[in-house]
FISE-516785 format. One record per residue (C-alpha): x, y, z. Coordinates in steps of 0.2 Angstrom, whole numbers, padded with zeros to 4 digits, always signed. Example, Ala and Ser with C-alpha at 12.3 -4.5 7.8 and 13.67 -1.06 7.14 Angstrom:
+0062-0022+0039
+0068-0005+0036
REM end
This chain:
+0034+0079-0097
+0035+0076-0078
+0034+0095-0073
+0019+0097-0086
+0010+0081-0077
+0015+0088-0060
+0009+0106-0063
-0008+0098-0071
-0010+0087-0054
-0008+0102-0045
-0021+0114-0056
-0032+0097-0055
-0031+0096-0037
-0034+0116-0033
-0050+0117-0045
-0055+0101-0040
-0055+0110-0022
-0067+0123-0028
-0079+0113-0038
-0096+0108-0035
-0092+0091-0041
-0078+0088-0026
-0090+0095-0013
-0103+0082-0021
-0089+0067-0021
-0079+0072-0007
-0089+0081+0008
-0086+0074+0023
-0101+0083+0033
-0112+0075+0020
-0125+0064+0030
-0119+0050+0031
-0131+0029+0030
-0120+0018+0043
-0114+0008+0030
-0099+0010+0019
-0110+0000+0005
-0124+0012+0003
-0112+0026+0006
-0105+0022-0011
-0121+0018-0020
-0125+0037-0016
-0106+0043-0023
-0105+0032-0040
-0120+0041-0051
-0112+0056-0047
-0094+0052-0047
-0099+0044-0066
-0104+0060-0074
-0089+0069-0066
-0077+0058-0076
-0088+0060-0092
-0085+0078-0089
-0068+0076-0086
-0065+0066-0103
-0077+0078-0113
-0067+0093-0106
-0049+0085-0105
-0050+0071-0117
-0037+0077-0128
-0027+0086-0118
-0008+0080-0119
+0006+0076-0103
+0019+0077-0117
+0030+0068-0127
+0030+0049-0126
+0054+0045-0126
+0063+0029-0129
+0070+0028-0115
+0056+0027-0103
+0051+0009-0115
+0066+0003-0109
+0068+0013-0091
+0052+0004-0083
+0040+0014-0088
+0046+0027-0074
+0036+0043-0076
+0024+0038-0090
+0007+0044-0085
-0002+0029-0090
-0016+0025-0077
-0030+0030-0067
-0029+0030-0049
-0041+0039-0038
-0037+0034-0020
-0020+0041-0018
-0009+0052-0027
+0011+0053-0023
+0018+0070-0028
+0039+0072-0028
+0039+0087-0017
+0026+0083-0003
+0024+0063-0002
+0008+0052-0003
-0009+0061-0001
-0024+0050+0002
-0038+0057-0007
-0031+0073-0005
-0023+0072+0015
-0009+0069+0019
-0004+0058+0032
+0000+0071+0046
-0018+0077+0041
-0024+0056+0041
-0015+0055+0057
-0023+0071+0065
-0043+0069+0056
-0046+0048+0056
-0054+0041+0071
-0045+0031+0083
-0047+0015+0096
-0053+0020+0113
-0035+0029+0121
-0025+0026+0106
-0018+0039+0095
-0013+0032+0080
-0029+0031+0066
-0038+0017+0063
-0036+0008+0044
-0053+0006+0043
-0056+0024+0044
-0042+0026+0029
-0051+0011+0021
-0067+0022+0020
-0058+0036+0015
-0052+0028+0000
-0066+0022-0003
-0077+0039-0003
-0065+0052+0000
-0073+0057+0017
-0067+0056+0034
-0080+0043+0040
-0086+0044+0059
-0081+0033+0073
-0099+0025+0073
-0095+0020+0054
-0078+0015+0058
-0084+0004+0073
-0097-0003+0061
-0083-0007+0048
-0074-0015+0062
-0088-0027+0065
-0093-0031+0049
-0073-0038+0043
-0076-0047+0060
-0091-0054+0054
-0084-0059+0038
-0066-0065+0045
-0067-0084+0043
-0060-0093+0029
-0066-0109+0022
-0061-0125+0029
-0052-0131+0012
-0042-0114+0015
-0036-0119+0029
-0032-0136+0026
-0022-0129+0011
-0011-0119+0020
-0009-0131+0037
-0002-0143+0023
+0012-0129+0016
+0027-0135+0021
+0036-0122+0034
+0051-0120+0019
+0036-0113+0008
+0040-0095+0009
+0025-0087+0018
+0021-0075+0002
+0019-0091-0007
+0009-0097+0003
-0002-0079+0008
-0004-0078-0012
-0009-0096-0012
-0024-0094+0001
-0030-0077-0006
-0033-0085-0025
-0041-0100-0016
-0056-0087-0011
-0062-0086-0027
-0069-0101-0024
-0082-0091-0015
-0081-0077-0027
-0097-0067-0025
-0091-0056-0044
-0086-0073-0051
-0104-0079-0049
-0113-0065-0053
-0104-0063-0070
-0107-0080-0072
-0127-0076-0069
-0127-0063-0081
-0125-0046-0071
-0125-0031-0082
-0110-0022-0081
-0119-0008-0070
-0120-0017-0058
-0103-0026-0058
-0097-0014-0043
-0111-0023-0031
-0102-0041-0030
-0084-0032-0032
-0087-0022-0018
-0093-0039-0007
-0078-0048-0013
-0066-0033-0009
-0073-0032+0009
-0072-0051+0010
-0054-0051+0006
-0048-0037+0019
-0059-0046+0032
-0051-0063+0028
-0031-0056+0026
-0028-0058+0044
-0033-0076+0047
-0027-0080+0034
-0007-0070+0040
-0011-0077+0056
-0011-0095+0051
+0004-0092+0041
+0014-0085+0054
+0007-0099+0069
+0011-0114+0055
+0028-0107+0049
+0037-0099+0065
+0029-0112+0078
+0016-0100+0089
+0006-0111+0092
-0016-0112+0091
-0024-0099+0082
-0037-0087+0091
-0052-0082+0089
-0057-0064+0081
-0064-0054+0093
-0080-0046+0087
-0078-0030+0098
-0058-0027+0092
-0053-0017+0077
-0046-0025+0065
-0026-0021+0071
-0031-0029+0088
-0036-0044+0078
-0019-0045+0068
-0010-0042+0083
-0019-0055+0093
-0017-0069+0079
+0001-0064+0078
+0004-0067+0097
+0005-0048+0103
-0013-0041+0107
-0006-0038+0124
+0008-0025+0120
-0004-0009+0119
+0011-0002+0109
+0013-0015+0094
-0006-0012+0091
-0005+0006+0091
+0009+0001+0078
-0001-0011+0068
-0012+0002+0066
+0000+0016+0060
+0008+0004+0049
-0006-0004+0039
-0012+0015+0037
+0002+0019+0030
+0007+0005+0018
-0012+0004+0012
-0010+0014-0005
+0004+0024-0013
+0000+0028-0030
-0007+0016-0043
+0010+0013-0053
+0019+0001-0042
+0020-0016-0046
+0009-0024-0034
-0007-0009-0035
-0004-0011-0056
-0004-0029-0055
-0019-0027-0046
-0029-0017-0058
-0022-0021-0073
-0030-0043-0069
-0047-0034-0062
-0047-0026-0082
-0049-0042-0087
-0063-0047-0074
-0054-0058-0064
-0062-0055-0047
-0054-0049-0032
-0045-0063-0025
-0038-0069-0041
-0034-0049-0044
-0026-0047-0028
-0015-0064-0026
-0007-0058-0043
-0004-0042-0035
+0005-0053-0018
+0015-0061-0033
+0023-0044-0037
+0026-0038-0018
+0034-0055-0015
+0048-0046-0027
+0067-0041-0020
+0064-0023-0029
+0046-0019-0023
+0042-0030-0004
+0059-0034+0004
+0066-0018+0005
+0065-0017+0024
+0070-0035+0028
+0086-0028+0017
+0089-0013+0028
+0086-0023+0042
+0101-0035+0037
+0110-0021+0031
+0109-0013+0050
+0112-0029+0060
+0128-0032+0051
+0136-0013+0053
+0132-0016+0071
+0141-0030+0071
+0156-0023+0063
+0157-0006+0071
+0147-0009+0090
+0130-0003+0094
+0137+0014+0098
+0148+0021+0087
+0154+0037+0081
+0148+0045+0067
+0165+0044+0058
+0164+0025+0058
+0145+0025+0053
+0150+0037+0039
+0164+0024+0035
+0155+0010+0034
+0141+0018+0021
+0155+0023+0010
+0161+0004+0011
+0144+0000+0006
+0146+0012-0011
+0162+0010-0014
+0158-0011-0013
+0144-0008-0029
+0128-0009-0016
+0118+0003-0012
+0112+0010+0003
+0095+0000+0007
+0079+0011+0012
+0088+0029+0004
+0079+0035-0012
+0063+0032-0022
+0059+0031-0040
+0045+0047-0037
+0050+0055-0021
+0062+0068-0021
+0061+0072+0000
+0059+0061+0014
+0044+0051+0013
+0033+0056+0024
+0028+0039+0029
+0047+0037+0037
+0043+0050+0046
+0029+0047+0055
+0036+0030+0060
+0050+0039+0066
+0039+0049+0077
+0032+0035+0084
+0048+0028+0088
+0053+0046+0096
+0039+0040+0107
+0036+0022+0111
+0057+0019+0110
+0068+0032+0110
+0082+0024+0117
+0083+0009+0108
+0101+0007+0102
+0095+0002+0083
+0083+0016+0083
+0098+0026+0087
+0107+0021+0070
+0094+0023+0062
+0095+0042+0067
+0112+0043+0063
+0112+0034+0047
+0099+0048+0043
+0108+0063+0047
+0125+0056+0038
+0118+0047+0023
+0110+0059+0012
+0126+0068+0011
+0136+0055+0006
+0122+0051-0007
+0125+0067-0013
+0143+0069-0014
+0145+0053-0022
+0130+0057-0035
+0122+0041-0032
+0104+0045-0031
+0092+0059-0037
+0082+0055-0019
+0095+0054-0006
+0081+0054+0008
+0074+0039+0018
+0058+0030+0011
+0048+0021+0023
+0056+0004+0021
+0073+0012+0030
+0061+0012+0046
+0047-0001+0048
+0058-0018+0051
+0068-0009+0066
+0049-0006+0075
+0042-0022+0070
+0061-0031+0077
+0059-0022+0092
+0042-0027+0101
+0047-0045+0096
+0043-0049+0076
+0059-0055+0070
+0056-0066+0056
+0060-0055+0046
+0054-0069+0030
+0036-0062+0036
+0038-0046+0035
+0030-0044+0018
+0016-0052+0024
+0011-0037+0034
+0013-0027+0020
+0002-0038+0009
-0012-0037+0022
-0011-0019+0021
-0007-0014+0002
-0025-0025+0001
-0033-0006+0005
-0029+0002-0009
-0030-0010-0023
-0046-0017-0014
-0054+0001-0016
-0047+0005-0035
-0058-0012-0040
-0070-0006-0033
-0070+0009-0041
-0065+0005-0057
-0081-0007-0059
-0091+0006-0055
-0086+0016-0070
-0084+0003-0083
-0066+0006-0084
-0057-0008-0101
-0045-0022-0101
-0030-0015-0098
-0020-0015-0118
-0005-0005-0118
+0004-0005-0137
+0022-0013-0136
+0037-0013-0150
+0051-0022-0151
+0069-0015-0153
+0071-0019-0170
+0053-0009-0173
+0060+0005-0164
+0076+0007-0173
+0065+0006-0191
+0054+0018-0187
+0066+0032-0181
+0079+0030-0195
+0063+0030-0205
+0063+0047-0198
+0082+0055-0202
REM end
């Protein structure tokens, strides 16, 4: 069944490519209206009939056989949603509406002499499918400026979180307490026809972006004792923003990371636990904020957010048995210690990826660049050339590559954020992207309540001995 979906995906992708339809969705020399907003109102009539001919021409087509064992397995590999903004393929990684993140890296605008794109840019990619220019991106800067502030009560709420609250508590805490302002909320309440439900969505999407990093900000000045919080600048990106809030605007380079790293943690497919948990409470109407805080929830998870502050650990203590500057021999020891002891190596394999992700490596590029010679960054480049082998040789994972969670927390410890607790933060600030834009989107086409059918394991056994 997964090679059927995969050669499907990649028939899809390759007509798609040639069809009138993609250069009607998709052009990115279209002209352009300066806002992201009325952008999309030109997109969604057409983007509308191009699923109805989708469904009319592919409705019943199959993926293939439906097992027992993915019931139980988690689902892994069941094609079950839609997901337009991003699309992870085993061989090649995560593309963003078709680009990869090489191709994001190279076409996305950028701050004045920084290199790394701006997640506004990829926000409006996901958003439309086009590259936007870097008058819209500045526009989109100004306008999550403009919005940034949360309510007072918000505030209030999280200045009285007790620091031993664990800051994703208290991040998924704040985020449902937007709805108090939900614009969706409202407007459903009012009567709004269905048509018309992306309108609000959209306001309270770009609402909750603009709001994330005041709202991470104060988390991280309450809990780890930084101090007053500053302003937003209305003339900075929105990276600069999160720097500044977080006490680093003034390293050039942690910005430039900032920026990498929300880019590449905004989306990665829809059937991770926080993007599903996402859209599957925005099937029910829950607006945004209520939609996104359940999605926070499942990030906060060991399995799904916390895989870097793991490798991160797992690092500190392999320095502090073997010495920052060991051989390969003892590095190689200690991995097959870590096996051998019924762990398993944090940050190597992936439930889809079968190569290294390509988000590792882009941050390792960066670290080629801003820190070559730091000592953990150094491990980290042995551990990459010994581990995959021994992954291998002791047949412990199908994807004995890197995923991006064996890189991030060695940058974000090495320019100064340590607390490794608040790490998951950042990623919830920048997972918002791509569930943000699938709400949107998903609105806008009238897509149902999400209802799956379940069975239970004495149903199953009745109907397959029914069977022999």
């Amino acid at each position: 069944m997964a090679a059927s979906a995969r050669s499907l995906f990649r028939a899809s992708r390759s007509s798609a490519a040639r069809s009138t339809l993609a250069s009607v969705r998709f052009s990115s020399t279209a002209s352009k209206p300066v806002t992201l907003k009325e952008r999309l109102a030109e997109l969604i009539p057409a983007q509308i009939e191009h699923v109805k001919a989708v469904r009319g021409e592919y409705g019943k087509k199959s993926f293939g056989p439906v097992v027992v064992d993915q019931l139980y397995g988690g689902m892994r590999g069941l094609p079950a949603l839609i997901w337009d903004g991003s699309v992870l393929d085993s061989e090649e990684g995560i593309r963003f509406r078709g680009k990869t993140i090489p191709e994001c890296q190279e076409q996305l605008p950028k701050a004045p002499g920084g290199s790394e794109p701006l997640p506004e840019g990829l926000f409006w990619l996901l958003v439309t499918g086009e590259v936007p220019t870097q008058e819209q991106v500045t526009e989109l800067s100004k306008d999550w400026a403009a919005r940034s502030a949360i309510p007072e009560f918000v505030e209030e709420i999280l200045d009285r979180c007790p620091p031993t609250l664990h800051p994703m508590s208290q991040f998924s805490l704040a985020v449902t307490a937007l709805n108090h302002n939900s614009a969706f909320a409202k407007a459903y309440q009012d009567g709004i026809s269905k048509r018309e439900y992306w309108g609000p969505t959209f306001e309270d999407s770009m609402d909750l972006i603009a709001k994330l990093p005041n709202i991470a900000g104060r988390i991280y000045r309450n809990v780890f004792g930084q101090g007053k919080l500053p302003a937003i600048d209305q003339s900075k990106d929105y990276s600069h923003n999160l720097a500044t809030l977080l006490g680093f605007g003034d390293n050039d380079a942690f910005v430039e990371l900032l920026r990498l790293y929300l880019t590449i943690h905004s989306d990665h497919e829809g059937g991770n636990v926080s993007a599903h948990t996402g859209k599957l409470v925005g099937s029910a109407l829950s607006d945004p904020f209520l939609a996104y805080a359940a999605a926070l929830n499942g990030l906060a998870g060991p399995l799904h957010g916390l895989a870097n502050q793991e490798v991160l650990v797992w690092l500190r203590k392999m320095q502090a048995k073997i010495g920052e500057d060991a051989f390969d021999e003892a590095v190689s020891e200690y991995v097959w210690e870590t096996l051998k002891s019924g762990q398993v190596v944090p940050g190597y394999g992936h439930a889809v990826l079968r190569k290294t992700d390509p988000r590792y490596t882009a941050q390792r590029e960066f670290a080629l660049k801003h820190l070559p010679e730091d000592k953990l960054f150094k491990l980290v480049g042995q551990i990459f050339n010994i581990v995959p082998d021994i992954l291998l040789k002791a047949g412990k994972a199908k994807n004995p590559w890197p995923n991006v969670d064996a890189h991030s927390g060695v940058l974000l410890s090495y320019y100064g954020l340590t607390q490794m607790q608040y790490y998951t933060v950042l990623f919830g600030v920048s997972r918002a992207f791509g569930v943000a834009a699938q709400l949107i989107w998903d609105r806008a086409l009238g897509a149902p309540l999400e209802r799956p059918k379940s069975y239970s394991t004495a149903a199953i056994e009745k109907m397959f001995k029914s069977q022999q």
